[in-house]
C-alpha positions in Angstrom: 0.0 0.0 0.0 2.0 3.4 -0.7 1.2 3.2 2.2 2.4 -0.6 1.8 5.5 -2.5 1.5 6.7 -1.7 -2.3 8.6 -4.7 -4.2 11.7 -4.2 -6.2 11.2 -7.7 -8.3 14.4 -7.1 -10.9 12.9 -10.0 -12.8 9.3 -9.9 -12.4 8.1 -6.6 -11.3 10.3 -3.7 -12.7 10.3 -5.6 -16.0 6.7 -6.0 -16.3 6.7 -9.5 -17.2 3.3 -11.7 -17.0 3.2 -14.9 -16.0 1.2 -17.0 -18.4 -0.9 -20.0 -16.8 -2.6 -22.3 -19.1 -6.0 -23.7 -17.8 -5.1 -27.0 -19.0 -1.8 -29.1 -19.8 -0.7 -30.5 -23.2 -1.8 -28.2 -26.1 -5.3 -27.4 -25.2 -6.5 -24.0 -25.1 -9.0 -22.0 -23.0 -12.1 -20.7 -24.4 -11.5 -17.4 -22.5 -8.7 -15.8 -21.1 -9.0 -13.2 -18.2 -6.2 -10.9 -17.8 -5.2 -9.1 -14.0 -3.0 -6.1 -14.0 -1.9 -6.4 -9.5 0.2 -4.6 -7.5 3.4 -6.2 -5.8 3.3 -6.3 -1.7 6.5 -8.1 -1.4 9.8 -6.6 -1.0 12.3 -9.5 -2.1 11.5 -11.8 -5.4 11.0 -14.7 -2.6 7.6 -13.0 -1.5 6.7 -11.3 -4.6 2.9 -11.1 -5.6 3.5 -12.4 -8.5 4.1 -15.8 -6.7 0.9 -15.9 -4.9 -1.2 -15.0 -7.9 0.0 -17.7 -9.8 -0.6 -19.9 -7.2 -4.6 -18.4 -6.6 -4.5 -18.9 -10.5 -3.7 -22.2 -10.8 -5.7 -23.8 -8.2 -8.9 -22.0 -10.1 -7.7 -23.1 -13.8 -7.8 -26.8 -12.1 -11.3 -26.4 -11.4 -12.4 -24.3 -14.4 -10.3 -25.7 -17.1 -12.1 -23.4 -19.9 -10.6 -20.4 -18.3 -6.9 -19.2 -19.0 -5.6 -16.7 -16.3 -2.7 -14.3 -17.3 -1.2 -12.1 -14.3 0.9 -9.0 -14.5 2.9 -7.9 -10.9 4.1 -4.5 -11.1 5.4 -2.9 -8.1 3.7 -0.1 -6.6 5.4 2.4 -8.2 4.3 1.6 -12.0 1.4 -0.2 -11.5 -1.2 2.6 -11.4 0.9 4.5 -14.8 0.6 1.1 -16.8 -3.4 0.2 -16.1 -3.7 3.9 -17.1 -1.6 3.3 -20.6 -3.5 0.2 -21.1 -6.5 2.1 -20.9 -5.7 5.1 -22.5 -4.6 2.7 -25.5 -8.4 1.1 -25.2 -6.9 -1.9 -24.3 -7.3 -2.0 -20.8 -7.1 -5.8 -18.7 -10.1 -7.6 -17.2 -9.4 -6.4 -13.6 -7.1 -4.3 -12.4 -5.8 -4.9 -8.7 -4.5 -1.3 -7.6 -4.7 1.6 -5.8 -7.8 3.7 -7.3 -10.9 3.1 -9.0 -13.1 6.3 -9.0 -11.9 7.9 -12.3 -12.5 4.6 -14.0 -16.1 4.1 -12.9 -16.9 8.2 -13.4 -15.7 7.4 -17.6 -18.2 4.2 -17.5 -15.5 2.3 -18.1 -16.2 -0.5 -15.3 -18.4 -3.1 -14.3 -20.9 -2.5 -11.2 -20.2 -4.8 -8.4 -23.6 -6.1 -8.1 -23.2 -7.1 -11.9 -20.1 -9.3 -10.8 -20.0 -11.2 -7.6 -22.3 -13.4 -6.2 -24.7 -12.1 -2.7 -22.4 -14.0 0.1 -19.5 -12.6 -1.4 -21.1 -8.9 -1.3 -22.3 -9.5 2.0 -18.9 -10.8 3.3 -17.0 -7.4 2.7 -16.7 -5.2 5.8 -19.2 -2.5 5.4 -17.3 0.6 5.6 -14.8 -0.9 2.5 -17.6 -1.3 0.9 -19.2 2.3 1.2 -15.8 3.6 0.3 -15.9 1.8 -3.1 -19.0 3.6 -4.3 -19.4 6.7 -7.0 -22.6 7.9 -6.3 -24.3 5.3 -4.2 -23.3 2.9 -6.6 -20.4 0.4 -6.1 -17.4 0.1 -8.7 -14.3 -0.4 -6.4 -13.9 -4.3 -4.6 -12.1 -3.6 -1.3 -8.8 -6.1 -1.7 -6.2 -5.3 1.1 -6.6 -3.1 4.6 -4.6 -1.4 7.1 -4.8 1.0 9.7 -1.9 3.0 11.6 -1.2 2.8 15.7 1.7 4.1 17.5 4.5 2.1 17.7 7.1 2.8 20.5 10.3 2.0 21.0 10.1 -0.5 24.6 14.2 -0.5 25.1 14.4 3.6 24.9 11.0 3.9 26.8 12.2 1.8 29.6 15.2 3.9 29.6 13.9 6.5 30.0 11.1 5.4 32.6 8.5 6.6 30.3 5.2 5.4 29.7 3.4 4.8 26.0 1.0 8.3 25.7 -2.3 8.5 25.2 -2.9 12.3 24.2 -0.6 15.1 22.6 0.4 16.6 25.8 2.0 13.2 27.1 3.2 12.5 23.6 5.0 15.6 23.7 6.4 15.5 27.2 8.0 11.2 25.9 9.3 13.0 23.2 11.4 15.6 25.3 12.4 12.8 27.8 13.3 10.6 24.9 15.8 13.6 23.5 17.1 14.4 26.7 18.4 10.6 26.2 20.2 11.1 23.0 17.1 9.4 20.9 18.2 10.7 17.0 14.1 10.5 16.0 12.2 11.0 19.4 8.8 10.9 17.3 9.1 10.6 14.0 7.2 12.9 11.1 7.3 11.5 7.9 5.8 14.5 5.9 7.8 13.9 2.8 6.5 13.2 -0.9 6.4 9.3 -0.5 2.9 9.4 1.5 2.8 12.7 3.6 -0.9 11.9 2.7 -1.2 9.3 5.3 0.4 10.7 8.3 -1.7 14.1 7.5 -4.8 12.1 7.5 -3.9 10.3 10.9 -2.8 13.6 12.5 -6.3 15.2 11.1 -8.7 12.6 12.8 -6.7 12.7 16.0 -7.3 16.0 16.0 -11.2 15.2 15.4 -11.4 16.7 12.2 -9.9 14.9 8.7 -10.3 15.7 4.7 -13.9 16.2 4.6 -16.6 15.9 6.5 -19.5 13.9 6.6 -21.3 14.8 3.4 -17.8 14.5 2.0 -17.0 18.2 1.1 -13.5 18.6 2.1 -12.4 20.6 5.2 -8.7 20.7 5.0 -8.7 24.4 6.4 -11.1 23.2 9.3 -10.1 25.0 12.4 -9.3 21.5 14.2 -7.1 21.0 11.4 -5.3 24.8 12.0 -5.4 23.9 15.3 -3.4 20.1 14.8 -0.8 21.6 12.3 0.4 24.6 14.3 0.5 21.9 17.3 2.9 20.1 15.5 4.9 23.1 14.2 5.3 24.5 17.7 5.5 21.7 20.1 7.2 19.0 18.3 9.0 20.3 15.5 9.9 23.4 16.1 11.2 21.8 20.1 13.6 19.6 17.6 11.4 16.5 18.9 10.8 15.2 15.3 15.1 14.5 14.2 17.5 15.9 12.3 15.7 15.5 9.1 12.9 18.1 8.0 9.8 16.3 8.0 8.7 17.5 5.1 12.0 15.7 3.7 11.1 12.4 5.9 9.7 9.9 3.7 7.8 7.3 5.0 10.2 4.5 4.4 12.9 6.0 5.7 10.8 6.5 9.2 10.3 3.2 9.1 13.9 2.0 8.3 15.1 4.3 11.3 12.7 2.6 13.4 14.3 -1.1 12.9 17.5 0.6 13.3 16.2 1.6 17.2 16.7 5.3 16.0 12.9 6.0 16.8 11.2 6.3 20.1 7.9 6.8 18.4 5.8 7.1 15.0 2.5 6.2 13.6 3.2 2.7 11.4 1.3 0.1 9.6 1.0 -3.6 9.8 3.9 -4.2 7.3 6.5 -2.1 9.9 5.9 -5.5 12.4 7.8 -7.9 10.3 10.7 -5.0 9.3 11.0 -3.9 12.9 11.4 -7.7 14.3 14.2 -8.9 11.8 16.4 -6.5 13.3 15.4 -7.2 16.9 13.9 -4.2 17.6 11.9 -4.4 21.0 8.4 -2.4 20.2 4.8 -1.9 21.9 1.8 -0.6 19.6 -1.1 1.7 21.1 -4.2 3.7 19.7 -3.2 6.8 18.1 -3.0 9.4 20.6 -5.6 12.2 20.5 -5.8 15.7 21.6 -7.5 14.9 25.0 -7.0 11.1 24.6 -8.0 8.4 22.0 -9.4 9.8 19.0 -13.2 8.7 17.6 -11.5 7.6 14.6 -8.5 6.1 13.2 -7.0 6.0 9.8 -7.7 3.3 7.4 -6.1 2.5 3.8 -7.5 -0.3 1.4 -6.5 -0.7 -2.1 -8.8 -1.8 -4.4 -10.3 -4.6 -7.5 -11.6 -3.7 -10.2 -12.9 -5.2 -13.4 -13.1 -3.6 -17.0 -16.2 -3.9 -19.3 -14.2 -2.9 -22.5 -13.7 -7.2 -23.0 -17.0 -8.6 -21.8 -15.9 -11.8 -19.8 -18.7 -11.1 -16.9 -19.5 -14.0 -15.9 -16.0 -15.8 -15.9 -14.8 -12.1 -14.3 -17.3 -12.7 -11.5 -16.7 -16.1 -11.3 -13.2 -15.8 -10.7 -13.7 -12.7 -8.2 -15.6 -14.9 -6.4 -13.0 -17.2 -5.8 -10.4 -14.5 -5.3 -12.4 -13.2 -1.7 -13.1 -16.7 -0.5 -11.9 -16.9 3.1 -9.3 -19.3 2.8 -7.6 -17.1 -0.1 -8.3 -14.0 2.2 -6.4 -15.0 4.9 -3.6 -16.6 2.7 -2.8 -13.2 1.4 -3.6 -11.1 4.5 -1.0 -13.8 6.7 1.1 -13.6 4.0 1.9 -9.7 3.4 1.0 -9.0 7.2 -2.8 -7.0 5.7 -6.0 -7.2 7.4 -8.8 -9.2 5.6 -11.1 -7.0 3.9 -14.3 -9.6 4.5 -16.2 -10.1 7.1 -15.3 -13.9 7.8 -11.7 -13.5 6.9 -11.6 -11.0 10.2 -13.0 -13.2 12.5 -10.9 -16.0 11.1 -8.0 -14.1 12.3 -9.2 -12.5 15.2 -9.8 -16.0 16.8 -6.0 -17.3 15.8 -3.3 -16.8 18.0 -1.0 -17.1 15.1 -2.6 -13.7 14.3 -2.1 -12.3 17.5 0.6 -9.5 16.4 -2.5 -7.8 13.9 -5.0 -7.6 16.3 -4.5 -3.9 17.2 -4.6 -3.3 13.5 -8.3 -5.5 13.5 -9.7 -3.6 16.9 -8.8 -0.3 14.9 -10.8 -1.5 11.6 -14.0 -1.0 12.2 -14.0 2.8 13.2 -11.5 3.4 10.5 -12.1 6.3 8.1 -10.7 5.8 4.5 -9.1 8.6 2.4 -12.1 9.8 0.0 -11.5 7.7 -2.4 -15.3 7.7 -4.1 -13.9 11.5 -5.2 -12.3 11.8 -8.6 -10.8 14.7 -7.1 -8.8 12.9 -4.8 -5.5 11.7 -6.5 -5.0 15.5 -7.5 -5.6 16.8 -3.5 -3.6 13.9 -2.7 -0.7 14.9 -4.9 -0.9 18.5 -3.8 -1.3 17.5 0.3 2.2 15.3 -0.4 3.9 18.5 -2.4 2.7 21.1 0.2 1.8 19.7 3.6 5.1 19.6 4.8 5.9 23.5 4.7 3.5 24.1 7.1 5.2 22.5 10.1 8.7 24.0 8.5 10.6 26.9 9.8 8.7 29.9 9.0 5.9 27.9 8.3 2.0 29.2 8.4 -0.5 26.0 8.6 -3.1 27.5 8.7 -2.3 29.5 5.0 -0.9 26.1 3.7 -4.4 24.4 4.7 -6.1 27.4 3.3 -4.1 27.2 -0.2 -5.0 23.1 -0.3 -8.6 23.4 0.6 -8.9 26.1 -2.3 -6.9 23.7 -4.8 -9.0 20.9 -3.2 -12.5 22.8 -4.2 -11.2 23.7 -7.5 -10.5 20.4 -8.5 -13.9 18.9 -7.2 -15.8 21.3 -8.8 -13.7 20.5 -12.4 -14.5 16.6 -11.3 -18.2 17.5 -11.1 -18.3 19.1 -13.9 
């Protein structure tokens, strides 16, 4: 999730290659072949994607032997740029397993969910993925992969410094002094940089009970909570050098989180993935609720990515068909265990809740239900998201106004939805 774990896959993944799986052996041929355009989760060719589609594809070509499969892993970076080529050359795939759908139902150019999977698997997604995949009460985008963001801390500098996890802004603050006073390089870290500044905006936003819109979905980046959050930030952490010697709106994400499994950070807001990174190099870490202003927050930030399918090549029912198979709960969890995701379906959730095997994601899962996603139903989105990543930064900066940062993204923010609706 850009927001995820990208894979580098020199032979798979940067190259583009598909992997070809024929629905039957010898020199038979399918009477339909589905293409799938996915993203890579995996950061080493030993866990990329590509591996675990072609797997999933497999095991459904035994059982459907009219059907070919062909699936194309690009990592995050390209994946998004080469659906939009294929499209843009009217050739688009069957489904497309990325990062944004809204622009591709608002042209017509994909099937309606209801037209594709069968009731039990509808009724299996968690409901607010579901809401989040509709344009206009109507729902084009197929929830594939989840996350949500706690604090993780740093349990070898916290006990050093006799410090307690916090639970609201002021205490978070006050760890963070304590934890520099100690020599801690990244006492809480801010990753504000271009990579996905987005996403620790957002989470700073709803802990400061406000977000990018509101209910009705009009967008309130200027909101006076939000003023309110980022001149917190610029005066209390980063301006009191609490946030490390790089500026954060130079702090990428992945950086933050390499620091972190270096024990270079007492705290930062992480994902799922940053488990599995932080424990190969024996980094000792707890993980707590977001801290609010006044404690916990109503909400927390949530990220899915998204499925979609393409009517350009017909194929509905073998599409659906297939879909179907995709969300059952076994292949659910195989993906969620595998890239360290949350299950986007119902039964998948409670699967994992229940498993001790799955013990290390269950603050993730507690956090899921009261997530709120980026507005993703908005066409506008991926141009307020481009400009938040640009711009956000300079607002916690030296000389820094957040509230006329805020004012110039809500303005670019309205412009663009209005040029959407339009």
């Amino acid at each position: 999730m850009q927001r995820r774990a990208t894979g580098v896959i020199a032979a798979v993944s940067a190259l583009g290659l598909t992997a070809v799986l024929a629905g039957c052996s010898g020199t038979g041929s399918a009477d339909v072949t589905l293409r799938l355009v996915a993203a890579d989760y995996g950061d080493s060719a030993a866990n990329s994607s590509q591996k675990y589609w072609d797997r999933l594809a497999k095991d459904y070509q035994a059982e459907h032997p009219d059907v070919r499969v062909e699936v194309s892993v690009y990592p995050w970076t390209d994946v998004d740029r080469k659906v939009k080529e294929m499209v843009d050359a009217g050739d688009p795939p069957d489904m497309a397993q990325i990062g944004a759908y809204a622009d591709y139902a608002a042209r017509g150019l994909l099937y309606k969910v209801d037209d594709l999977l069968s009731i039990p698997v509808q009724a299996d997604f968690l409901g607010q993925l579901s809401e989040a995949g509709q344009v206009q009460h109507v729902q084009y985008g197929i929830p594939f992969a989840a996350s949500t963001r706690v604090l993780f801390y740093n349990k070898t500098l916290f006990d050093k410094a006799h410090l307690t996890p916090p639970t609201t802004w002021a205490q978070l603050a006050l760890d963070a002094e304590a934890l520099k006073a100690e020599g801690v390089t990244y006492p809480y870290a801010l990753p504000l940089g271009p990579e996905e500044a987005q996403a620790e905006t957002m989470a700073w936003m709803l802990s400061g009970g406000s977000g990018y819109t509101d209910d009705l979905g009009t967008y309130t980046i200027n909101s006076p909570q939000n003023a309110e959050t980022f001149t917190w930030l610029k005066d209390e952490l980063v301006g009191k050098g609490l946030t490390g010697p790089v500026p954060p709106a130079k702090l990428n994400r992945a950086d933050a989180f390499a620091a972190f499994a270096r024990g270079d950070v007492g705290m930062l807001n992480g994902h799922p993935t940053l488990i599995q990174q932080a424990e190969k190099k024996g980094v000792k870490f707890g993980m707590v609720p977001v801290p609010g202003r006044n404690g916990t927050p109503k909400a927390t930030m949530g990220v899915t990515d998204w499925m979609m399918a393409f009517k350009k090549h017909g194929h509905k029912e073998q599409i659906g068909d297939f879909l179907d198979f995709v969300y059952s709960e076994k292949n659910v969890l195989d993906f969620s265990r595998t890239y360290d995701l949350l299950p986007v379906t119902t039964s998948a959730s409670d699967a994992m809740s229940a498993a001790e095997q799955d013990k290390k994601l269950w603050p993730f899962l507690d956090e899921l239900p009261l997530a709120r996603l980026y507005p993703v139903g908005k066409t506008s989105w991926a141009q307020v998201s481009a400009d938040v990543k640009k711009r956000i930064g300079q607002a916690v900066g030296p000389g820094g106004d957040p509230t006329g940062i805020l004012n110039q993204l809500q303005v670019a923010a309205s412009e663009a939805d209005s040029g959407a609706a339009g």
